[in-house]
N, CA, C and O atoms as CSV, one atom per row, in Angstrom:
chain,resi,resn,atom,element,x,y,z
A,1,UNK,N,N,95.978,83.127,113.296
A,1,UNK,CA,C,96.255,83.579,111.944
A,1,UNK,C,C,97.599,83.032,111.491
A,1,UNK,O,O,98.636,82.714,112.074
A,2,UNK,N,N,97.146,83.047,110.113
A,2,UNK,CA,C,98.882,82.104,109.251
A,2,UNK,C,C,99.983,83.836,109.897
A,2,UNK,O,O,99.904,84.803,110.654
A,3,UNK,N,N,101.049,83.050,108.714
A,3,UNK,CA,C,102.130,84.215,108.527
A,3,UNK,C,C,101.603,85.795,107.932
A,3,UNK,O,O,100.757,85.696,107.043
A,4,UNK,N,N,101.900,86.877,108.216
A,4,UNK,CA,C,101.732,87.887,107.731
A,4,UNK,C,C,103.174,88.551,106.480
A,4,UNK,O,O,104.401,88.554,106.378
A,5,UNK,N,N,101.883,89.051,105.727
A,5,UNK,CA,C,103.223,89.887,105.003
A,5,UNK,C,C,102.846,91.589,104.879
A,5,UNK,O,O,101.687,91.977,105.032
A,6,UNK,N,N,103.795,92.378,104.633
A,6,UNK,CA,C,103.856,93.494,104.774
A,6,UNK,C,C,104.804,94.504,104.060
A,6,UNK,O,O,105.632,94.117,103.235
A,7,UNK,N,N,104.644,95.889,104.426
A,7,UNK,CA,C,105.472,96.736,103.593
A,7,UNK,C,C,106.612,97.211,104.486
A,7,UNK,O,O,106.570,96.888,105.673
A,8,UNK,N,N,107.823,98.088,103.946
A,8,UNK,CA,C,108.575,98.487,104.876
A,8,UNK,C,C,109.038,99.730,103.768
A,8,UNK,O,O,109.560,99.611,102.659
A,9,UNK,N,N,108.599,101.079,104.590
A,9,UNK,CA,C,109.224,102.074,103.826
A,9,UNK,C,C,110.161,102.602,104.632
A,9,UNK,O,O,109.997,102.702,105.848
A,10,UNK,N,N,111.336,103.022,103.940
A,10,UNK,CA,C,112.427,103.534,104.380
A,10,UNK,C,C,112.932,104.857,103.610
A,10,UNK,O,O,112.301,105.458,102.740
A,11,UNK,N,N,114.279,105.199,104.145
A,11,UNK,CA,C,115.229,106.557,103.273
A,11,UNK,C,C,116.639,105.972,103.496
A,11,UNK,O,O,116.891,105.071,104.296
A,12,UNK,N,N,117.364,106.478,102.840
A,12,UNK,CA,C,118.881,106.285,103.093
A,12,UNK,C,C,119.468,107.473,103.091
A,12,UNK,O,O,119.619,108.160,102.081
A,13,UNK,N,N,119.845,107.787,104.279
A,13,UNK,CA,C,120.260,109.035,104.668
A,13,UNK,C,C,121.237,109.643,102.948
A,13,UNK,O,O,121.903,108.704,102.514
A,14,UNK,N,N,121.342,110.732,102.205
A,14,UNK,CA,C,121.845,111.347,101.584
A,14,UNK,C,C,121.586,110.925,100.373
A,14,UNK,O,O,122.416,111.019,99.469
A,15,UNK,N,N,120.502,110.451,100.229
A,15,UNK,CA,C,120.158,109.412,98.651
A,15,UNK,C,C,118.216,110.030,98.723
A,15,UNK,O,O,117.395,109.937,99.635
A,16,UNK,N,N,118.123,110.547,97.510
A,16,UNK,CA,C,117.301,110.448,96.636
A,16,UNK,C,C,116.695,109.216,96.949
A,16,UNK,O,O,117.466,108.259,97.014
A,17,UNK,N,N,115.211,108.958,97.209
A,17,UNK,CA,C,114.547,107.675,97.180
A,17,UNK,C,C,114.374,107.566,95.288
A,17,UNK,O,O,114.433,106.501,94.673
A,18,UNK,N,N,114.204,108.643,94.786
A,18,UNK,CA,C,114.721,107.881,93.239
A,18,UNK,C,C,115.239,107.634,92.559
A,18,UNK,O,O,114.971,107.070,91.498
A,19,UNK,N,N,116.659,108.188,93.210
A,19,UNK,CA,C,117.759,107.519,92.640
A,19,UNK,C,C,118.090,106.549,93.256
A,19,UNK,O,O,118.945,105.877,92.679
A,20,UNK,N,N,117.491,105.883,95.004
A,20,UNK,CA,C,118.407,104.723,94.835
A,20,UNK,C,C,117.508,103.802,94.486
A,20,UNK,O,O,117.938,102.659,94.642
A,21,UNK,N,N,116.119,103.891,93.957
A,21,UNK,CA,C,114.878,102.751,93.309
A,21,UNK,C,C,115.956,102.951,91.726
A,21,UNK,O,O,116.443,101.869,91.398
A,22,UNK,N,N,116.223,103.760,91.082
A,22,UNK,CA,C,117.099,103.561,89.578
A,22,UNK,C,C,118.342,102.944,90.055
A,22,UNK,O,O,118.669,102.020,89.310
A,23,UNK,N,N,119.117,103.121,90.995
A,23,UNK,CA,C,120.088,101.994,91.193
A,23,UNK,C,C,119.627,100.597,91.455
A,23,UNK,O,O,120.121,99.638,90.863
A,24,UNK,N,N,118.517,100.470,92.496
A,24,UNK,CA,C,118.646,98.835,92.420
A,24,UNK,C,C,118.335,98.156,91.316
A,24,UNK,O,O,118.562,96.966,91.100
A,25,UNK,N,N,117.518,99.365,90.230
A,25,UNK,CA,C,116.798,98.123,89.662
A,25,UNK,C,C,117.993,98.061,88.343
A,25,UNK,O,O,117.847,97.254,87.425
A,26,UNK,N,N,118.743,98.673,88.377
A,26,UNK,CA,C,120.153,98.457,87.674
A,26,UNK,C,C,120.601,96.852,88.059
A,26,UNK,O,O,120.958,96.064,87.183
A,27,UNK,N,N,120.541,96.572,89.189
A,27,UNK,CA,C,120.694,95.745,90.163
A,27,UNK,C,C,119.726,94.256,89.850
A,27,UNK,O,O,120.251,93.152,89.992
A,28,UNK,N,N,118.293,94.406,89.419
A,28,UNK,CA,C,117.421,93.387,89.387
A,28,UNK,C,C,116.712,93.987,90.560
A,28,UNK,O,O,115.803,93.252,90.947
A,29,UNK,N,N,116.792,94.662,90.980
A,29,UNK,CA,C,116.007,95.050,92.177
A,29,UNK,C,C,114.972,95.819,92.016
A,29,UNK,O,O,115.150,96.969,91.614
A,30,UNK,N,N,113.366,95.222,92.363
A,30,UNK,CA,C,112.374,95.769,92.124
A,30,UNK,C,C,112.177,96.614,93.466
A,30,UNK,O,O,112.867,96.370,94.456
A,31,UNK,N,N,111.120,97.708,93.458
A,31,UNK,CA,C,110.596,98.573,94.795
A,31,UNK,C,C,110.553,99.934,94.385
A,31,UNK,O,O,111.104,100.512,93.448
A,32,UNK,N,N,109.560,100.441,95.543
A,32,UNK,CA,C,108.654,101.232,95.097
A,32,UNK,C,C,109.639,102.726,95.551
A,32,UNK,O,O,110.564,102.628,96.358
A,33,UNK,N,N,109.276,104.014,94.921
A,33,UNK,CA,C,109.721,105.372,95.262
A,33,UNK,C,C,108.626,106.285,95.427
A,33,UNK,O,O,107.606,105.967,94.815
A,34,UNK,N,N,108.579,107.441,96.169
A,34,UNK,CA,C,107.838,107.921,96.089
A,34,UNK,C,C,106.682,108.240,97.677
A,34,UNK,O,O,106.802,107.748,98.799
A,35,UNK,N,N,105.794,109.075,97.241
A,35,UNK,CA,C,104.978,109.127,98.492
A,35,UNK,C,C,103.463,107.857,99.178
A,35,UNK,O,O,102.925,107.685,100.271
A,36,UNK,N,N,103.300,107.201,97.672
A,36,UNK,CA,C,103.065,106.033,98.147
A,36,UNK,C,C,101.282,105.906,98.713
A,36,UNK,O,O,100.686,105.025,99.332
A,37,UNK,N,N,100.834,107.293,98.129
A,37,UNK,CA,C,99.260,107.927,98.457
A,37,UNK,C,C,99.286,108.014,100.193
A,37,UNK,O,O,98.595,107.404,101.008
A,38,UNK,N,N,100.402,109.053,100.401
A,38,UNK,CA,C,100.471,108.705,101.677
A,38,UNK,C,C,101.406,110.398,102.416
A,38,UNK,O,O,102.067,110.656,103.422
A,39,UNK,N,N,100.955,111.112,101.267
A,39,UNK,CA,C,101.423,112.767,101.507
A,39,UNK,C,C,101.135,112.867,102.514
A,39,UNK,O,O,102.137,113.135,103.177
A,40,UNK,N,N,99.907,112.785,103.358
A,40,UNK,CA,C,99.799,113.475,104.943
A,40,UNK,C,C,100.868,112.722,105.815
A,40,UNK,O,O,101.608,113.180,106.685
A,41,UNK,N,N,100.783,111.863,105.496
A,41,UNK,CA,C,101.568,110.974,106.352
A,41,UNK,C,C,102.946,111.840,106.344
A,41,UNK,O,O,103.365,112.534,107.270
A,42,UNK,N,N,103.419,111.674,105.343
A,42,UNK,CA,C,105.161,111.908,104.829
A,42,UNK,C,C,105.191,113.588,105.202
A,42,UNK,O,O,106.245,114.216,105.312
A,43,UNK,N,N,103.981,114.120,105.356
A,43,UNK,CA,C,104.071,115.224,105.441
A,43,UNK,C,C,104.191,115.931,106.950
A,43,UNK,O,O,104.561,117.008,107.418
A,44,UNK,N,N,103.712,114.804,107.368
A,44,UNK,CA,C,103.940,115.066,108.883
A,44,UNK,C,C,105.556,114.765,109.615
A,44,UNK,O,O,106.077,115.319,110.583
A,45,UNK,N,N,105.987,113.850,108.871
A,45,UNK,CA,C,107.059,112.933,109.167
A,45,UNK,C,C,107.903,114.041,108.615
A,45,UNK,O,O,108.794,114.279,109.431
A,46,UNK,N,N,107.984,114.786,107.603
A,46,UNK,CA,C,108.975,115.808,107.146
A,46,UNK,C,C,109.570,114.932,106.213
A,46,UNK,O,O,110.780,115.078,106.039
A,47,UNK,N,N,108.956,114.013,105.547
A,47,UNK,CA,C,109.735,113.149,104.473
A,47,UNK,C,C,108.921,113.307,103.516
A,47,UNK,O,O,107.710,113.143,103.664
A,48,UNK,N,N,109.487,113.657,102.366
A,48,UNK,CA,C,108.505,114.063,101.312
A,48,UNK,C,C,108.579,112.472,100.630
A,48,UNK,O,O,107.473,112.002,100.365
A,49,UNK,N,N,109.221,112.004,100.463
A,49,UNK,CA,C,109.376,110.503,99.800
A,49,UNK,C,C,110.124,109.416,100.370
A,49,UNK,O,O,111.164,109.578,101.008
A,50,UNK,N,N,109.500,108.130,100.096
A,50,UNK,CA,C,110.205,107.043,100.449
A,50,UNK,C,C,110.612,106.148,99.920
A,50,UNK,O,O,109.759,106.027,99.041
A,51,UNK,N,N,111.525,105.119,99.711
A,51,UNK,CA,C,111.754,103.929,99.084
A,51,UNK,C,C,110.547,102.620,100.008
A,51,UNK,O,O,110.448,102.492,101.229
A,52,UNK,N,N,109.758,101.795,98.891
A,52,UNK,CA,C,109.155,100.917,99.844
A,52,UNK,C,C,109.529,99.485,99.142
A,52,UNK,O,O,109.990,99.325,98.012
A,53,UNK,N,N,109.194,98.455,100.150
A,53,UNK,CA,C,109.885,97.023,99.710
A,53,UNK,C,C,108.500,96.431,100.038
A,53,UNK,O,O,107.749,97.012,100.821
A,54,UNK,N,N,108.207,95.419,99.514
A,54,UNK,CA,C,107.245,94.732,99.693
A,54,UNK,C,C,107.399,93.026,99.468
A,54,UNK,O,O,106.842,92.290,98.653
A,55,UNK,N,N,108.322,92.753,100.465
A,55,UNK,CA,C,108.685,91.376,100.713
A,55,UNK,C,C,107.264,90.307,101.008
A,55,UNK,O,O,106.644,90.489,102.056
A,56,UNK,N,N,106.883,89.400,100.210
A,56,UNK,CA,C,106.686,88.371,100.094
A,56,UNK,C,C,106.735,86.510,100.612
A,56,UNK,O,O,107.691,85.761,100.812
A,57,UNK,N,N,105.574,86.338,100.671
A,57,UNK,CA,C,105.625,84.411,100.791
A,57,UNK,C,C,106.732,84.188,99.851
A,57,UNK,O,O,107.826,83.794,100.257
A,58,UNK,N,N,106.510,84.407,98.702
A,58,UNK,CA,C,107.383,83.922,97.523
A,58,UNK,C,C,108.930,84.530,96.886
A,58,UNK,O,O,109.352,84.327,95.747
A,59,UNK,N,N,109.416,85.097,97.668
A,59,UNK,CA,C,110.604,86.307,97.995
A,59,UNK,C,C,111.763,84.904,98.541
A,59,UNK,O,O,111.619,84.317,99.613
A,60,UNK,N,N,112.592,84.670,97.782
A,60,UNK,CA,C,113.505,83.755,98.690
A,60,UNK,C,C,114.587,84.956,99.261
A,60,UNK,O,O,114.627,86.158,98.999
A,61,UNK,N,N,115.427,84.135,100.133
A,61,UNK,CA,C,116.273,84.775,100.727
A,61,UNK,C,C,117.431,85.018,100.117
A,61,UNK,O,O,118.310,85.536,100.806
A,62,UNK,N,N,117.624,84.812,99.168
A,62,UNK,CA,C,118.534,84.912,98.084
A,62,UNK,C,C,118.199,86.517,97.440
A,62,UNK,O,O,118.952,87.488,97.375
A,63,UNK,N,N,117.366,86.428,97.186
A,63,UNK,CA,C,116.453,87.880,97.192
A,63,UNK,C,C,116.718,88.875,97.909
A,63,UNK,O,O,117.180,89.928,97.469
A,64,UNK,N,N,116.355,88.561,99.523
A,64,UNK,CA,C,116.489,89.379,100.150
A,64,UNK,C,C,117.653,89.615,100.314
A,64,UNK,O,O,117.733,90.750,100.786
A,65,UNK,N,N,118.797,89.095,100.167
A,65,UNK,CA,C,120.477,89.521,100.640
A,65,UNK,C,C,120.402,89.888,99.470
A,65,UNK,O,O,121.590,90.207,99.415
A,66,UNK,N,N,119.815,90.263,97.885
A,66,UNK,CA,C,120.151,91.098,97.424
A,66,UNK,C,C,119.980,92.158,96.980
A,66,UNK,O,O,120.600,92.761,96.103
A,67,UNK,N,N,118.696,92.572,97.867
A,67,UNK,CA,C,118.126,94.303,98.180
A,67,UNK,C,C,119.659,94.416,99.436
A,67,UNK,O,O,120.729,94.991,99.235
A,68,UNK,N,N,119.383,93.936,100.208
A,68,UNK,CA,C,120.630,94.225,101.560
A,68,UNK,C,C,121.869,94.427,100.613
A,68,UNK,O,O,122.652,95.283,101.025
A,69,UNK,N,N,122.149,93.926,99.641
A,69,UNK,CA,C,123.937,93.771,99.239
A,69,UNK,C,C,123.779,95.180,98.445
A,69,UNK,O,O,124.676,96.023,98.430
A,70,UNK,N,N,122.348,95.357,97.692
A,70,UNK,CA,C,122.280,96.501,97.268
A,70,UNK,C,C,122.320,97.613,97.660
A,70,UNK,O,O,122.899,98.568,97.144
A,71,UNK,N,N,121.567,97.567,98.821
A,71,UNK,CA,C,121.624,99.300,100.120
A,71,UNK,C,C,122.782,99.068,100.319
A,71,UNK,O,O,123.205,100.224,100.319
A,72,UNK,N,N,123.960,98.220,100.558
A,72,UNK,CA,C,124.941,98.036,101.215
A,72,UNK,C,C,125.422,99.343,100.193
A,72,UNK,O,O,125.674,100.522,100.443
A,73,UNK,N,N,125.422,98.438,98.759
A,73,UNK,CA,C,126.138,99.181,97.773
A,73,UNK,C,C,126.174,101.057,97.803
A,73,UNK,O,O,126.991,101.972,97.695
A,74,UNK,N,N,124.773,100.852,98.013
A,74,UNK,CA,C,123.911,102.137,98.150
A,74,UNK,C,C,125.048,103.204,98.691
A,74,UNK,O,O,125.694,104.114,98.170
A,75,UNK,N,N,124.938,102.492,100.290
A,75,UNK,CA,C,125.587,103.337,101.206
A,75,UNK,C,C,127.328,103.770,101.239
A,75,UNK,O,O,128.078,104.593,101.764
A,76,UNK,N,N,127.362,102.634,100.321
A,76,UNK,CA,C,129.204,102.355,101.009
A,76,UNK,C,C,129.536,103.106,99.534
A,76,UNK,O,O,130.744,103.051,99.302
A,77,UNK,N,N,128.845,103.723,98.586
A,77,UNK,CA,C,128.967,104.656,97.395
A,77,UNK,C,C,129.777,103.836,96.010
A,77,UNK,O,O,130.572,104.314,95.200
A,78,UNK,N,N,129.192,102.361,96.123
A,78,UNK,CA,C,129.732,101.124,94.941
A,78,UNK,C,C,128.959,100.959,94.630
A,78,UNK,O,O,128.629,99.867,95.091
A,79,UNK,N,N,127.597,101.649,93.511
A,79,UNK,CA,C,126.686,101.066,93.099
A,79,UNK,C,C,127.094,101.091,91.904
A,79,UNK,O,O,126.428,100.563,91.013
């Protein structure tokens, strides 16, 4: 099989998954909030919501360092 692509849901410890999806996209930053049709799941996990990314063939890396520069922002409280 070729390359695979895929999802990656996450949290950032002390952040709202919808407030930090309204910060990135302050940012240019697209991605998803929310449970994602996936309540049992999250419900088991004790996470009621998640931030999800859905990186791409067509996603340069320019891109990606700027979801990363963004959580950076996220975390380090410079958004």
């Amino acid at each position: 099989t070729g390359p695979r692509e895929g999802c990656l849901a996450f949290t950032v410890d002390g952040v709202e998954p919808f407030d930090a999806a309204a910060l990135l996209d302050q940012l240019g930053i697209a991605l998803r909030s929310g449970n994602h049709c996936a309540q049992p799941l999250h419900g088991a996990l004790g996470v009621p919501n998640t931030l999800r990314v859905s990186p791409a063939f067509y996603n340069t890396f320019g891109e990606i360092d700027a979801l990363a520069e963004g959580l950076r922002r996220i975390l380090t409280g410079k958004s």
